[in-house]
C-alpha positions, 0 to 999 in steps of 0.5 A: 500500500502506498503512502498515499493510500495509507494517508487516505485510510489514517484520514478517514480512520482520524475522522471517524475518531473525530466524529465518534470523540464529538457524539461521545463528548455530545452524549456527555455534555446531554447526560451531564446537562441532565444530571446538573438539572436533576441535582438542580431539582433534588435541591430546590426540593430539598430547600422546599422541604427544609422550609415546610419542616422548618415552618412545621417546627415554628408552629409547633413551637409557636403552639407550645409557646401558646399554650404555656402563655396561655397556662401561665396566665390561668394559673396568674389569674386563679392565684389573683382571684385565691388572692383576692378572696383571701383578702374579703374573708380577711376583712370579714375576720377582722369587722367580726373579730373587731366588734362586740357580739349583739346581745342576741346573736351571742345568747343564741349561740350560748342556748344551742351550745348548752343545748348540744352539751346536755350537760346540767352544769357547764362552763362558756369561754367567749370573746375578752370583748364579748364577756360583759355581754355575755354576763349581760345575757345571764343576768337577764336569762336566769334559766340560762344562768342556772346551767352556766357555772363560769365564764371565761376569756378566750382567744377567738374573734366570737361566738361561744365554747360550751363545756362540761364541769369534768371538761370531757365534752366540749362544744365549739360554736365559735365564729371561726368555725362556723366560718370554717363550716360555712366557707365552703359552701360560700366559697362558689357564690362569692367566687360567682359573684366577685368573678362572674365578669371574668 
């Protein structure tokens, strides 16, 4: 084979080459284009999905922060109301405590002390600032008188203790009792009242 024709066929061998380098370099570039856009696409998706989770973990948080707020502010105004009831039933103690008992208040509470101890001869303590009312009682009550032996102070805001003459049975008829009987039952209708705006 002559010069020639070897040149001829190393030409036609060199652009084959050729052609088969550009449709390799150009199946490349179209795959590596397709792989670009699809990493492109995988990412802006994954973005996406970084912004709904982090929008997810906003309200969420968002929620619990809504609802300790919200927990807190029961709890502020529960202990503002226990606060405020406090105070009314403070002031009732003290008008109670402050002032002498009337007459007949006093002699009531006196005959169902007595009554409840059924004891013949009994002794009462009261209030330092109810004893001249209640020695007033027994001066005008002599039935009542004849069953009470002493009267004694004692350290309560009203109201009446009955005892027998052994000091075995004791009755308390005192204010701070019946407050302490009477305040639960109260307890919703003042809470109602005060609060029923609320």
């Amino acid at each position: 084979m002559s010069d020639a024709g070897m040149e001829k066929i190393s030409g036609a061998i060199l652009n084959k080459v050729m052609v088969d380098a550009e449709n390799i370099i150009k199946e490349a570039k179209g795959r590596a284009k397709v792989e670009i856009e699809n990493a492109k696409k995988r990412r802006e998706e994954r973005i996406e999905e970084g912004k709904h989770k982090m929008i997810e973990e906003a309200k969420g948080e968002a929620a619990r922060i809504l609802a300790r707020a919200s927990i807190k502010a029961r709890q502020e105004l529960l202990t503002a109301k226990a606060s405020i009831i406090d105070e009314v039933i403070n002031r009732v103690k003290n008008a109670v405590s402050g002032t002498p008992s009337d007459e007949s208040p006093l002699l009531n509470l006196i005959k169902e002390a007595i009554d409840a101890l059924g004891a013949n001869k009994a002794r009462i303590y009261v209030s330092p600032k109810d004893v001249a009312t209640a020695q007033g009682i027994l001066n005008s009550d002599k039935k009542l008188a004849s069953k009470i032996v002493e009267i004694t102070e004692f350290d309560c805001m009203g109201g009446v203790v009955a005892e027998d003459i052994d000091a075995k049975i004791r009755i308390d008829n005192t204010y701070e009792t019946r407050l302490e009987i009477l305040l639960p039952k109260l307890l919703p209708e003042i809470s109602k009242e005060l609060f029923e705006a609320l």
